[in-house]
gemmi code that builds the backbone of each chain (N, CA, C; Angstrom):
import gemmi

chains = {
    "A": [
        ("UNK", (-17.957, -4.235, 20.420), (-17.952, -5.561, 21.042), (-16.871, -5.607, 22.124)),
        ("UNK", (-16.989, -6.509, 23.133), (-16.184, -6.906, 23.980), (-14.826, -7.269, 23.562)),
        ("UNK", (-13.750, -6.487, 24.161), (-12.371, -7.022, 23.844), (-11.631, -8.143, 24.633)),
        ("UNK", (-11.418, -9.293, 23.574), (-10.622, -10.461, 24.438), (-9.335, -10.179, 23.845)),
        ("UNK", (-8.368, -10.301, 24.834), (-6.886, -10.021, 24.611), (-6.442, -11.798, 23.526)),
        ("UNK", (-7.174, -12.471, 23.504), (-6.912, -14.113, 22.844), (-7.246, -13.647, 21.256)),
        ("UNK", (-7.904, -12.644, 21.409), (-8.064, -12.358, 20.082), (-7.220, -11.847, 19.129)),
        ("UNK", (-6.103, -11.356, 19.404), (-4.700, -10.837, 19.354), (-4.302, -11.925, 18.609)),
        ("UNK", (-2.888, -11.315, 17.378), (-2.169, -12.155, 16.753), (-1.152, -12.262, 17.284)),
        ("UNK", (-0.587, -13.540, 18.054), (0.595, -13.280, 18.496), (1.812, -14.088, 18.073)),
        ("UNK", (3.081, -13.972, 18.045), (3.952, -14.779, 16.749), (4.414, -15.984, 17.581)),
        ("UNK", (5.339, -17.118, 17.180), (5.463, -18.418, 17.342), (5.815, -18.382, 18.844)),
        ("UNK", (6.361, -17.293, 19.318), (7.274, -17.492, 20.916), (5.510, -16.771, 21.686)),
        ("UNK", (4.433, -16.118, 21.009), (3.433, -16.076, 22.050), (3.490, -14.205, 22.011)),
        ("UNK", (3.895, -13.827, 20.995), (4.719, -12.055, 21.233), (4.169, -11.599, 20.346)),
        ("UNK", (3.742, -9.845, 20.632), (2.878, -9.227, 19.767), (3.967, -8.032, 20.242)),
        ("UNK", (4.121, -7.642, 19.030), (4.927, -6.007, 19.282), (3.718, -4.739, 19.654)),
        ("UNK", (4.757, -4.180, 20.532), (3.494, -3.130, 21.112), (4.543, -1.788, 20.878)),
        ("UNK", (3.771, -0.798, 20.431), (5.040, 0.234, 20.347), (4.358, 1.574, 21.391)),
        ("UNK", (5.136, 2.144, 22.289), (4.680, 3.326, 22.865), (4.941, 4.676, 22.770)),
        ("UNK", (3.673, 5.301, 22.338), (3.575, 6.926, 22.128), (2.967, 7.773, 22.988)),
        ("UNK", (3.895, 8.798, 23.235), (3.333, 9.613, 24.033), (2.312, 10.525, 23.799)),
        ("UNK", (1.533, 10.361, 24.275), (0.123, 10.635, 24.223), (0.056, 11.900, 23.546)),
        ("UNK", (0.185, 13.252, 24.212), (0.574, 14.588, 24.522), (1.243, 14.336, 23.233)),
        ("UNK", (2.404, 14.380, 23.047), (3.718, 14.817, 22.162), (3.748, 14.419, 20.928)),
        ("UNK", (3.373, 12.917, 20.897), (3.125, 12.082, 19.658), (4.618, 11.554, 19.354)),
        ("UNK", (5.023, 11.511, 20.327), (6.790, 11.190, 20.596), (6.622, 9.721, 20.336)),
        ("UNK", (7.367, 8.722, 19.199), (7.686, 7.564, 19.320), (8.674, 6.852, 20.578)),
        ("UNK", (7.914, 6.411, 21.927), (9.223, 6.133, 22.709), (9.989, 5.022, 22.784)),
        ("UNK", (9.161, 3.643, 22.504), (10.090, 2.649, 22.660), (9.235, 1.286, 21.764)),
        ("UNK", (9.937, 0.470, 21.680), (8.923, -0.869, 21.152), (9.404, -2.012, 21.849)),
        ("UNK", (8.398, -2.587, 22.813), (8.600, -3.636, 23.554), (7.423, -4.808, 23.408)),
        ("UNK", (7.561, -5.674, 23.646), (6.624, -7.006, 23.450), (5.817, -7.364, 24.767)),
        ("UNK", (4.646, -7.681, 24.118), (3.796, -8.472, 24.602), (3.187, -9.551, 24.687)),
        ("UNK", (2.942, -10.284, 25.744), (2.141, -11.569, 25.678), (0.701, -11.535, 25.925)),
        ("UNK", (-0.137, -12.779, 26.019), (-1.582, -12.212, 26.061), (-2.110, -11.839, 27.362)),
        ("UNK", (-1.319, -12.445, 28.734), (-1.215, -11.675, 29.824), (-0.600, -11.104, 30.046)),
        ("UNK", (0.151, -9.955, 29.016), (0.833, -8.554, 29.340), (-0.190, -7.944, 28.951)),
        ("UNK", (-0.928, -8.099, 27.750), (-1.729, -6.729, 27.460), (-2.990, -6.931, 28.332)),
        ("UNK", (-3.752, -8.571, 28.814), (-4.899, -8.847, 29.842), (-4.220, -7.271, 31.451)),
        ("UNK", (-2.590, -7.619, 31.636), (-2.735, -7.107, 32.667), (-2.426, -5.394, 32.338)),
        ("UNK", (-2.248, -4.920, 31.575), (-2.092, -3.632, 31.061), (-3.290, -3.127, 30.813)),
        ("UNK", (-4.433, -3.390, 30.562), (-5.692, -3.402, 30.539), (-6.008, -3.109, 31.870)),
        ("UNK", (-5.882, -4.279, 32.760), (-6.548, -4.228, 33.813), (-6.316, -3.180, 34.803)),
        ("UNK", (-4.808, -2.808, 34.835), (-4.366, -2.067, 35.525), (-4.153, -0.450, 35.703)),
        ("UNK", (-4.290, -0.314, 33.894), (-3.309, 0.988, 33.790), (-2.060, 1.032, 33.598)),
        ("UNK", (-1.244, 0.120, 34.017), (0.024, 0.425, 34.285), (0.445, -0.841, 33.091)),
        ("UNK", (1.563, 0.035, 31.788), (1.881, -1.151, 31.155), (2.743, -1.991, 31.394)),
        ("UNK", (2.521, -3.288, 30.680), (3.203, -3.619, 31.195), (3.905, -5.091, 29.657)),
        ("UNK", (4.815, -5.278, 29.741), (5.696, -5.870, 28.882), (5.949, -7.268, 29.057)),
        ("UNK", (6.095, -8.208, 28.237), (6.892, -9.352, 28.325), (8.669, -9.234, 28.083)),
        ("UNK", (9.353, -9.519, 29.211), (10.622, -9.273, 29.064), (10.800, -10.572, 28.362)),
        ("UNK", (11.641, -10.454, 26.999), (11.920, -11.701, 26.232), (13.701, -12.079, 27.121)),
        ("UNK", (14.031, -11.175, 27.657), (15.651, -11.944, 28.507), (15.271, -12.561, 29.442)),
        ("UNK", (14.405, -11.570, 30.030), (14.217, -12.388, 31.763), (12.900, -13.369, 31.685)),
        ("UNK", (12.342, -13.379, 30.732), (10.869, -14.348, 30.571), (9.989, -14.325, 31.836)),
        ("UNK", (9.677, -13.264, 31.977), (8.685, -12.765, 32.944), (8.314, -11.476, 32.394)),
        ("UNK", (7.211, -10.906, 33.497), (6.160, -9.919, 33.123), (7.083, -9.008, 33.837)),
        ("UNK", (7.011, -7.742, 33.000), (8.073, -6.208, 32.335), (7.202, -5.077, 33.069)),
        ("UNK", (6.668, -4.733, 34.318), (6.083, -3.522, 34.631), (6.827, -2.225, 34.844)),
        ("UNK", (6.633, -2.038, 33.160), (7.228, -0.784, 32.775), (7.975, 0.338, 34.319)),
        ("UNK", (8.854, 0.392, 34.398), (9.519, 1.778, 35.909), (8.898, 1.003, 37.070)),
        ("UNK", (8.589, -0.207, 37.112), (8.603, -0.455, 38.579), (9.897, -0.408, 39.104)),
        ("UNK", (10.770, -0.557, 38.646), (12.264, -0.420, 39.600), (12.738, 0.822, 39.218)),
        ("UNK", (12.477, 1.482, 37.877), (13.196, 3.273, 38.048), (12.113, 4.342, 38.034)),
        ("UNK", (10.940, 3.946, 38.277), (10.159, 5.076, 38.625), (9.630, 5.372, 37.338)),
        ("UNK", (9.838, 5.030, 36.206), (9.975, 5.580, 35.017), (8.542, 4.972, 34.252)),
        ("UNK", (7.469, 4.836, 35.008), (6.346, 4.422, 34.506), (5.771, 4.942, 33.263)),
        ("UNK", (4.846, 3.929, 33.013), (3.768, 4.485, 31.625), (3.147, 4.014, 32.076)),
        ("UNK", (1.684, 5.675, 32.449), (0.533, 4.890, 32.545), (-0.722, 4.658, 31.388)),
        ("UNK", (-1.271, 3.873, 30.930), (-1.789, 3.937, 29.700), (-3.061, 4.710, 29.655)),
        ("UNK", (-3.024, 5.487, 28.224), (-3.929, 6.528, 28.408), (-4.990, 5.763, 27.048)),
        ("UNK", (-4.734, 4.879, 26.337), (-5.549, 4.041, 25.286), (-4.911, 3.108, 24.718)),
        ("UNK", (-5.171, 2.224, 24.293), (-4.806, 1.290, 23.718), (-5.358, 0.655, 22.013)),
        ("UNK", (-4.265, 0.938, 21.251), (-5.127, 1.203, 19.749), (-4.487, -0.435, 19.070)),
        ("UNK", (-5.344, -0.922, 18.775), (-4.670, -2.359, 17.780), (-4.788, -2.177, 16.004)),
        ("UNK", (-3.917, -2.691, 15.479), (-4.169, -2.254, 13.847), (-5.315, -3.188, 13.284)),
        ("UNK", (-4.746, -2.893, 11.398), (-5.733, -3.751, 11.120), (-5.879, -5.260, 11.001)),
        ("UNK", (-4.531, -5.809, 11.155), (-4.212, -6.774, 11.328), (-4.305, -8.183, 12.585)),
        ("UNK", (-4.560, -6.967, 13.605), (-4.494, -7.320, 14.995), (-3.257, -8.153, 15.843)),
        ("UNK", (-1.694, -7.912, 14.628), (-0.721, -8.216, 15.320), (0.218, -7.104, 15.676)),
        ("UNK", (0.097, -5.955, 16.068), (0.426, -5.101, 16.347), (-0.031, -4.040, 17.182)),
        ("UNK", (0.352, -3.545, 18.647), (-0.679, -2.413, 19.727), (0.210, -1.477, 19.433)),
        ("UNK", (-0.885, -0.257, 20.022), (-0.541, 1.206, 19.836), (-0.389, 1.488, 21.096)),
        ("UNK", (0.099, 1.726, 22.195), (-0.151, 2.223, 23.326), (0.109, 3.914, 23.400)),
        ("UNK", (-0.996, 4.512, 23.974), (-0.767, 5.727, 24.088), (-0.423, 6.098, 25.790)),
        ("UNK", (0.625, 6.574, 25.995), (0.954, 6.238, 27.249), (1.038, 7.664, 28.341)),
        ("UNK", (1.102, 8.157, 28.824), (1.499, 9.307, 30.031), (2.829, 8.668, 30.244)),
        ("UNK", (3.712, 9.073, 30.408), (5.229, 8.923, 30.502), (6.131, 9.517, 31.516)),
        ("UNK", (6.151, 8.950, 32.494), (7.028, 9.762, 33.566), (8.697, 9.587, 33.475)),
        ("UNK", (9.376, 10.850, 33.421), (10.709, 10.183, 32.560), (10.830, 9.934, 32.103)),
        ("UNK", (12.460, 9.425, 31.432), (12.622, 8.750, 30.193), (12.533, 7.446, 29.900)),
        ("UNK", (11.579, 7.347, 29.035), (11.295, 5.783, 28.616), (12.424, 4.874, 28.494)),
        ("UNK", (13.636, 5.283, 27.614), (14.573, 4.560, 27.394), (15.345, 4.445, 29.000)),
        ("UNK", (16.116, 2.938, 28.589), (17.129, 2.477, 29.713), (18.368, 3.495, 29.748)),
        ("UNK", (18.690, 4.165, 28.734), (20.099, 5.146, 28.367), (19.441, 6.325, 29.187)),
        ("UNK", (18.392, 6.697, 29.755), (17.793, 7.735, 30.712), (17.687, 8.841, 29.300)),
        ("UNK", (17.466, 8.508, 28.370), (17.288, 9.278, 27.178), (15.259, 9.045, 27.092)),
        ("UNK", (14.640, 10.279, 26.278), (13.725, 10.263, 26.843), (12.899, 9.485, 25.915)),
        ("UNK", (12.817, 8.972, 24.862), (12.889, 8.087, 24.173), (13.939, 6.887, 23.390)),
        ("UNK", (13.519, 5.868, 22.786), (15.077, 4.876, 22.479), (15.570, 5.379, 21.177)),
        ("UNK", (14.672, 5.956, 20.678), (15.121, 6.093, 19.212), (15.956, 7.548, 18.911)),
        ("UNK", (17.467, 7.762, 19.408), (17.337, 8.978, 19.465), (18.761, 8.793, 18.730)),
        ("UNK", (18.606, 8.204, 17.751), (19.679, 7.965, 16.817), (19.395, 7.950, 15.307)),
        ("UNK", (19.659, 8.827, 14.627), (18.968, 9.319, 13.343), (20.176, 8.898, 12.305)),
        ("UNK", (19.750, 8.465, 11.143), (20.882, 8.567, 10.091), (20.551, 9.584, 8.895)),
        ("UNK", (21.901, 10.733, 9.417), (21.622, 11.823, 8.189), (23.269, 11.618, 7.135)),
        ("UNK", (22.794, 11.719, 5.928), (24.094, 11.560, 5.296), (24.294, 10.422, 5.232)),
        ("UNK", (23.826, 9.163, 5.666), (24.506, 7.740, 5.522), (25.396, 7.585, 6.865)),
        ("UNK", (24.925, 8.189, 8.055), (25.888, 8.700, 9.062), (25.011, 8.476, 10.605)),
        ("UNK", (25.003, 7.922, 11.806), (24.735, 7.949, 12.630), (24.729, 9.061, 13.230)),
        ("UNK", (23.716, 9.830, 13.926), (23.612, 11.295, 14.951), (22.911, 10.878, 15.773)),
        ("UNK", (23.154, 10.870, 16.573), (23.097, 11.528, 18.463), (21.757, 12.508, 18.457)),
        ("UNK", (20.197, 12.547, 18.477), (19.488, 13.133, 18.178), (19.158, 13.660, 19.881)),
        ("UNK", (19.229, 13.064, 20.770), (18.590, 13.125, 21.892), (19.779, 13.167, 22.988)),
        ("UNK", (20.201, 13.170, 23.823), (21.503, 13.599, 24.932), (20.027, 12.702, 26.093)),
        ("UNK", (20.850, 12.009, 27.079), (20.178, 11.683, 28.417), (20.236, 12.886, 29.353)),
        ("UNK", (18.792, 12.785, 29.437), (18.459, 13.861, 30.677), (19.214, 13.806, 32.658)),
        ("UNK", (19.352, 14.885, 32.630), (20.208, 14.911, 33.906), (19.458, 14.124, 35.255)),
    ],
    "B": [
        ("UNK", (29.796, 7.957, 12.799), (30.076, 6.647, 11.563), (29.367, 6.220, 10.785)),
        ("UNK", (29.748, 6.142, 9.587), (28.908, 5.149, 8.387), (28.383, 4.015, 9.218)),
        ("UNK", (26.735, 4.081, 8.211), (25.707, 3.778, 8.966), (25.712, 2.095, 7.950)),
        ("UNK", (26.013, 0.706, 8.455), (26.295, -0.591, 8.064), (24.504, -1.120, 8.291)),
        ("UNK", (23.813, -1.547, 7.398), (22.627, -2.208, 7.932), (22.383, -3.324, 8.246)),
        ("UNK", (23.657, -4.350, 7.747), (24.274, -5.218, 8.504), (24.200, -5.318, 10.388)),
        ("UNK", (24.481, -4.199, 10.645), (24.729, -3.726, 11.976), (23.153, -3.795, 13.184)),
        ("UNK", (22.507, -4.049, 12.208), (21.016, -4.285, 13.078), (21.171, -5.184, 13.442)),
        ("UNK", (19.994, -4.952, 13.927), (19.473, -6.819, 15.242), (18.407, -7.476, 14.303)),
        ("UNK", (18.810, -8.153, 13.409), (17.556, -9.367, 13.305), (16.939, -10.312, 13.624)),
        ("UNK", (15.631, -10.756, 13.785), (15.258, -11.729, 14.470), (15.859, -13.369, 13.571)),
        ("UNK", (15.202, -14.354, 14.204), (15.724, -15.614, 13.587), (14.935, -16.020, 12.409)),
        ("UNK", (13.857, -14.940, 11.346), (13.744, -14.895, 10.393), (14.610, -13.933, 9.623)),
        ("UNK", (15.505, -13.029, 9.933), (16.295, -12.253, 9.434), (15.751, -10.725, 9.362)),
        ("UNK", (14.739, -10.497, 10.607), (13.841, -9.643, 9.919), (13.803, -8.234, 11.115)),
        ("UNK", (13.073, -7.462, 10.911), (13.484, -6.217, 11.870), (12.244, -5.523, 11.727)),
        ("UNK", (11.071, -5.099, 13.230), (10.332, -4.383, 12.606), (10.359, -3.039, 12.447)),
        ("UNK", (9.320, -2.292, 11.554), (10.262, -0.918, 11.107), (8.338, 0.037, 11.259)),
        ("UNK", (8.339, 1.232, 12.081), (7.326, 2.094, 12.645), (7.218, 2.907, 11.593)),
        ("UNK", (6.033, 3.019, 10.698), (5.797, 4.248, 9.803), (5.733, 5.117, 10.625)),
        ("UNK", (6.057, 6.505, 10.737), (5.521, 7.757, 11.502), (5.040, 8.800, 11.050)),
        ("UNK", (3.998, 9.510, 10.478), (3.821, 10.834, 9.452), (4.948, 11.549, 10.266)),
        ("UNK", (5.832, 12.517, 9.550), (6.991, 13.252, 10.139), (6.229, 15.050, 10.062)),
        ("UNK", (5.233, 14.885, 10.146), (4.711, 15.949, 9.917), (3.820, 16.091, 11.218)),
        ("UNK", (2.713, 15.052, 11.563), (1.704, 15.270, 12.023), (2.045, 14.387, 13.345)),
        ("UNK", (3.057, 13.269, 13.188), (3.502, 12.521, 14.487), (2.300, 11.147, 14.647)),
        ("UNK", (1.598, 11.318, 13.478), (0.322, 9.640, 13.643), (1.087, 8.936, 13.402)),
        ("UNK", (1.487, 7.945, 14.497), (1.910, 6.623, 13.688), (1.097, 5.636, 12.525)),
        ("UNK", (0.947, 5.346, 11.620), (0.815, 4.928, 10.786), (0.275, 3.268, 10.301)),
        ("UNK", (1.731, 2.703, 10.630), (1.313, 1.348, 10.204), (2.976, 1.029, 10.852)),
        ("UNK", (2.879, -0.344, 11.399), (4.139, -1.240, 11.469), (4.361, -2.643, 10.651)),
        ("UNK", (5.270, -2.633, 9.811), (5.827, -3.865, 8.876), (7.381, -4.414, 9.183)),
        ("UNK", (8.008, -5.193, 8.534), (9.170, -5.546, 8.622), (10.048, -5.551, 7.313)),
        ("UNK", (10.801, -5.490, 7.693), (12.471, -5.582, 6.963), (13.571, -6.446, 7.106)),
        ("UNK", (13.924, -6.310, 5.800), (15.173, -7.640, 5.787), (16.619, -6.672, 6.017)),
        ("UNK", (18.032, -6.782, 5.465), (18.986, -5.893, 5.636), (18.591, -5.448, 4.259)),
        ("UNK", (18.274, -6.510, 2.955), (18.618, -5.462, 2.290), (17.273, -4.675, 1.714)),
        ("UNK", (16.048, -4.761, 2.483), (15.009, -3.757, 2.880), (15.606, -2.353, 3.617)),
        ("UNK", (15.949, -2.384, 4.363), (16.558, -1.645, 4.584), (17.326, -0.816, 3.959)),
        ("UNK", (18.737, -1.437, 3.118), (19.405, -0.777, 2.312), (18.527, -0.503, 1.109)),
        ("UNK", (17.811, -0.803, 0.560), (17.063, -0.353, -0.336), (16.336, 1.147, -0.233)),
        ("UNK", (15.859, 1.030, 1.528), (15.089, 2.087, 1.694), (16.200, 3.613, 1.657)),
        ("UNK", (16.851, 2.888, 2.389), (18.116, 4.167, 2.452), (18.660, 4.755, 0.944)),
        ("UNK", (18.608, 3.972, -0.160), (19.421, 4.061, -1.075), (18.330, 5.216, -2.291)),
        ("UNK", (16.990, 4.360, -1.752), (16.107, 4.828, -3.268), (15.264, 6.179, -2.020)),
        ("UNK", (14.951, 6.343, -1.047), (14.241, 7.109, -0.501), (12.860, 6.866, -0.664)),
        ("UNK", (12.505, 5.391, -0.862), (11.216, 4.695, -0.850), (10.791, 3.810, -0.253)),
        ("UNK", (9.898, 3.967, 0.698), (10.110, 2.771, 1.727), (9.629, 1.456, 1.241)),
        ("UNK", (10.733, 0.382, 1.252), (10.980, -1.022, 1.120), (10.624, -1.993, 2.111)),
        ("UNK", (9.555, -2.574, 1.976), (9.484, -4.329, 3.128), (9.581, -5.255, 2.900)),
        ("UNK", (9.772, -5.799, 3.802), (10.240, -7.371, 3.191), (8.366, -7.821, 3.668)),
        ("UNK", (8.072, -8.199, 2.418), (6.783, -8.779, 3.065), (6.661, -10.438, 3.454)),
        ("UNK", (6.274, -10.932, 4.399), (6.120, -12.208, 5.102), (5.693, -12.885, 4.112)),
        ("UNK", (4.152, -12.337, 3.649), (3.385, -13.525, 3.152), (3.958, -14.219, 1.551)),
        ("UNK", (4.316, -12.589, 0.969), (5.017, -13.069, -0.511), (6.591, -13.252, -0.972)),
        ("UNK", (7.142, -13.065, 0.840), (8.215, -13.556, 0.443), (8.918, -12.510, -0.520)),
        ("UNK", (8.809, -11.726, -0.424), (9.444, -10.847, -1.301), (9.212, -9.204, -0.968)),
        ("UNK", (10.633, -8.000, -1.790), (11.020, -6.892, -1.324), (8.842, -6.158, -1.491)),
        ("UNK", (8.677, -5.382, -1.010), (7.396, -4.562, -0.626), (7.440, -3.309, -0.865)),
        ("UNK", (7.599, -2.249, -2.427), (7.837, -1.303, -2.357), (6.354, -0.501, -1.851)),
        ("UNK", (6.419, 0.326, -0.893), (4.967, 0.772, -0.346), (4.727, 1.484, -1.302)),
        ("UNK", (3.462, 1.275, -1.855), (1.953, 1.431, -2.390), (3.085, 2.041, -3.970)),
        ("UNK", (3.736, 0.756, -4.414), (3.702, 0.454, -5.731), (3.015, 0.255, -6.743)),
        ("UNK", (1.921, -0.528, -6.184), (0.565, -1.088, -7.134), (-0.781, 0.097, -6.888)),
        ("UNK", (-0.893, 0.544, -5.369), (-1.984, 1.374, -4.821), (-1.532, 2.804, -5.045)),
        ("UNK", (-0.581, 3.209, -5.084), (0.132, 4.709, -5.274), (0.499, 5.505, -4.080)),
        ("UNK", (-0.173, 4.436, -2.700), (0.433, 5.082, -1.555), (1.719, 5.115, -0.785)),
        ("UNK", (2.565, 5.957, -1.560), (4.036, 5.792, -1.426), (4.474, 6.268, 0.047)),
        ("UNK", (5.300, 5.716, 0.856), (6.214, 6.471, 1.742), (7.391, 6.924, 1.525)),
        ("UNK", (7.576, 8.175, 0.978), (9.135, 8.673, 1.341), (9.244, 9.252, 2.162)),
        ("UNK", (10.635, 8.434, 2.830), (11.788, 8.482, 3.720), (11.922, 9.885, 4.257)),
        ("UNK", (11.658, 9.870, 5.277), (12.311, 11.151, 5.364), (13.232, 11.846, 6.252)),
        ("UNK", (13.463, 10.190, 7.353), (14.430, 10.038, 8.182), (14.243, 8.735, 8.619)),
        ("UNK", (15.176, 7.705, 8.799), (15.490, 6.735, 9.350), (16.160, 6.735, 10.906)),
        ("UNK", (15.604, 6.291, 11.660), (15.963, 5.977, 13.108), (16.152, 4.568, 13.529)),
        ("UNK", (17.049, 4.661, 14.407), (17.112, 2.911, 15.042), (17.245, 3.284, 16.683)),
        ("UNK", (16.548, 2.088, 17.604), (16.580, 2.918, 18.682), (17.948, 2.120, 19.121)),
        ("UNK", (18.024, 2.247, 20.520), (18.969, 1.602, 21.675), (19.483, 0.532, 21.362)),
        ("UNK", (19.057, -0.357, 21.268), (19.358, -2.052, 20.750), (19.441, -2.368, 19.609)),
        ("UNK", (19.087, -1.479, 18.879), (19.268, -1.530, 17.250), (18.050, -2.802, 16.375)),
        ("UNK", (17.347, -3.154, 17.729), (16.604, -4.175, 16.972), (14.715, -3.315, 16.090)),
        ("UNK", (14.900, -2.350, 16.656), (13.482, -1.485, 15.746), (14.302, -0.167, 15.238)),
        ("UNK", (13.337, -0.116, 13.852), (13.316, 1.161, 13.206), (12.401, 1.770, 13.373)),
        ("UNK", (12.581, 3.288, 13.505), (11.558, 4.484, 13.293), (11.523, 5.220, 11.647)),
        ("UNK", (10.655, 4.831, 10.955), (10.286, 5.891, 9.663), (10.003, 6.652, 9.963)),
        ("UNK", (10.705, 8.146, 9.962), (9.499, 9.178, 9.622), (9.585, 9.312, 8.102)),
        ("UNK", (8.316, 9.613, 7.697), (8.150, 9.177, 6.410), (6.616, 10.577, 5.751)),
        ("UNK", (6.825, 10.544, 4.166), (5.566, 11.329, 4.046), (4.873, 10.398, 2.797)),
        ("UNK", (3.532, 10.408, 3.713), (2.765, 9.669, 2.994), (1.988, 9.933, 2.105)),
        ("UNK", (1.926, 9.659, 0.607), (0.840, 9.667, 0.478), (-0.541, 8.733, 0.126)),
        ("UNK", (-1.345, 9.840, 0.360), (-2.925, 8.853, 0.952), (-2.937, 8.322, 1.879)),
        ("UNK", (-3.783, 7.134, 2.101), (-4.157, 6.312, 3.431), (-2.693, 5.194, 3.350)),
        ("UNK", (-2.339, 4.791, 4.659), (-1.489, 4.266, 4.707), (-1.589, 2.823, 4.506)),
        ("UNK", (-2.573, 2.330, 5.324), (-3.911, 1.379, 5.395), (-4.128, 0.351, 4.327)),
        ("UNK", (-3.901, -0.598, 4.058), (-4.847, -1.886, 2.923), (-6.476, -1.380, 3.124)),
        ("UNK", (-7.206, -1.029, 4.326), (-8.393, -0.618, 4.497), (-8.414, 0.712, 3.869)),
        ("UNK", (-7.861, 1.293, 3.474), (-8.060, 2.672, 3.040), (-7.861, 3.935, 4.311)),
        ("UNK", (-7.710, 3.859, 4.947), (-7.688, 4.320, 5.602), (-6.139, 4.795, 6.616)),
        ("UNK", (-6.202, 6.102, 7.086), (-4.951, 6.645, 6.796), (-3.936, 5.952, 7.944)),
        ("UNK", (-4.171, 5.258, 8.280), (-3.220, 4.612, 9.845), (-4.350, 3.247, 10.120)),
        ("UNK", (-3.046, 1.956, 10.462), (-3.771, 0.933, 10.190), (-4.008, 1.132, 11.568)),
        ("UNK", (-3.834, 1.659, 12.479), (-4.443, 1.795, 13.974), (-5.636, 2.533, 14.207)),
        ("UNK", (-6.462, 1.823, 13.635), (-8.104, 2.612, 13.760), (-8.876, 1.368, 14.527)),
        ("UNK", (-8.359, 1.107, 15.352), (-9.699, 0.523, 16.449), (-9.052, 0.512, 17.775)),
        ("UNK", (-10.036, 1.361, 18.533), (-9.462, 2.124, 19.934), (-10.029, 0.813, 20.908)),
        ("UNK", (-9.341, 1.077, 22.157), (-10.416, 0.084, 22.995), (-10.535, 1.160, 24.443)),
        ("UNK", (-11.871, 1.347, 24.364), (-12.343, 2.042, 25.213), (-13.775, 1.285, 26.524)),
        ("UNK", (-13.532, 1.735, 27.574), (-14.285, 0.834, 28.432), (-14.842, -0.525, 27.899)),
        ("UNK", (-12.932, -1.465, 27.993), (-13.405, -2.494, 27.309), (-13.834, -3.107, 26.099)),
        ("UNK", (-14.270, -2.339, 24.959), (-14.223, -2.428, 23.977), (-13.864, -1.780, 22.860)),
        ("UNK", (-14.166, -2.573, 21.627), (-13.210, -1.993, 20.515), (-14.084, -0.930, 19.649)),
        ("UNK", (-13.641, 0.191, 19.868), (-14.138, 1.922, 19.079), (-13.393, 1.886, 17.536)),
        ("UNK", (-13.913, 2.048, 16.541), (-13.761, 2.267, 15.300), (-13.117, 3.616, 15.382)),
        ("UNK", (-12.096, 4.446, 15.386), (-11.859, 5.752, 15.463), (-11.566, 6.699, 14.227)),
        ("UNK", (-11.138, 6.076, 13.289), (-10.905, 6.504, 11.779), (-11.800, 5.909, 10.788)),
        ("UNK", (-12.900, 6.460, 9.647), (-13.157, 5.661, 8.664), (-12.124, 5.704, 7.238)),
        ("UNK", (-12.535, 4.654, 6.662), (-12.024, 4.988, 4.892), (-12.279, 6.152, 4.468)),
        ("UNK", (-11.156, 6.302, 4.168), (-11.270, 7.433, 3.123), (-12.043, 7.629, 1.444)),
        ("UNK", (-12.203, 8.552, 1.096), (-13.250, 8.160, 0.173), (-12.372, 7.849, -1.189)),
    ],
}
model = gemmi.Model(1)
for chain_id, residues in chains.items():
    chain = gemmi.Chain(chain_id)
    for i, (resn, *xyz) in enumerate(residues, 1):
        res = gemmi.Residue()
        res.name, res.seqid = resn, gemmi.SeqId(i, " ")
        for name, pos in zip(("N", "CA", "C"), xyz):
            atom = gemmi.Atom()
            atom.name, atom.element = name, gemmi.Element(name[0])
            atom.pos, atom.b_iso = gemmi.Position(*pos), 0.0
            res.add_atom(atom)
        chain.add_residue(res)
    model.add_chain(chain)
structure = gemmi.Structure()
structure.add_model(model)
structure.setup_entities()
C-alpha cells in the first residue's frame, strides 16, 4: 500500500526517533528526530533530513559540512514510532568529525574512547 | 572514568532511548526506552532492562517470551542522550515474532514486508 508519512507515530512535541545505519557497514551512526515533514521531505528527496529540536527547523543532514546522508531505504518498525534509515554516508556522521556518535563504550564500569576523529 | 548513569540525558519523562544491535550480525533490532535505573540494572545484571511506557514498570527483555538480550556492550553517543546495545539475542526480537521489529521497507513509495515470523 501507499505510504503516508501521517501515518507515523509521532510523540507530544510532533517527533519520531529515526536512527541512521550505514548501509554497507551496518555501522550504528547517529539518532536524530523527525517530524512528519522531515521524513515527507527525506522521502522526496533522498537527502535526509532531520528536525533540529534546538533550532526548530528542518536539519538537512551536511548541508553546511558536506557530511551528507543520502538515503538508501527507509525501514519503520512494528510499532510505527520508530525509522530505520539506511543511509550512504559521506564522512563522519557525528559533529565531533568522529565517524559515528556512539564511539564511547563502557568496559569495566569505565568510559573508552572507541573511535578517535578522523583527520 | 566510572561510568554514573545518572550522567545521561533524560527526556522530561525521565527516559532515554536505548538501540538493540545484534553485536554479531550488525541488524538493528528493535528500539525501547530506559529510565536511570533501567539502565543501571542493565549494566549490573547483563540483561537488558526497559522501562516500559505502557506498564509503567522495569521490562526485563523476553522474561515471559524467553527472548532474552544479553548485554554485550553498552554505548552512549556524543550528547549522552541515546544508547547503543550491542546485545545477543535470543530468538526473534519482535512482539511479532519476528527477528527485528524493522520489517516493513518502503520501496517506490510503498510499504514492503521484508522479514516474516519466524516459525
Amino acid at each position: 500500500m501507499a505510504f503516508d508519512p501521517a501515518t507515523l507515530v509521532y510523540d507530544d512535541r510532533g517527533l519520531i526517533p529515526a536512527i541512521a545505519q550505514d548501509h554497507a557497514s551496518g555501522e550504528v551512526l547517529m539518532l536524530a528526530w523527525m517530524n512528519e515533514g522531515a521524513v515527507a521531505r527525506t522521502l522526496a528527496t533522498g537527502r535526509v533530513t532531520y528536525w533540529s529540536r534546538s533550532r526548530q527547523a528542518f536539519w538537512v543532514k551536511g548541508e553546511t559540512s558536506g557530511h551528507v546522508q543520502r538515503l538508501v531505504e527507509m525501514r519503520i518498525d512494528c510499532d510505527g514510532d520508530t525509522i530505520l534509515l539506511l543511509v550512504d554516508q559521506t564522512g563522519p556522521a557525528c559533529h565531533t568529525n568522529r565517524r559515528s556518535c556512539f564511539y564511547t563504550g563502557l568496559r569495566d564500569g569505565a568510559e573508552v574512547e572507541l573511535l578517535r576523529p578522523e583527520a
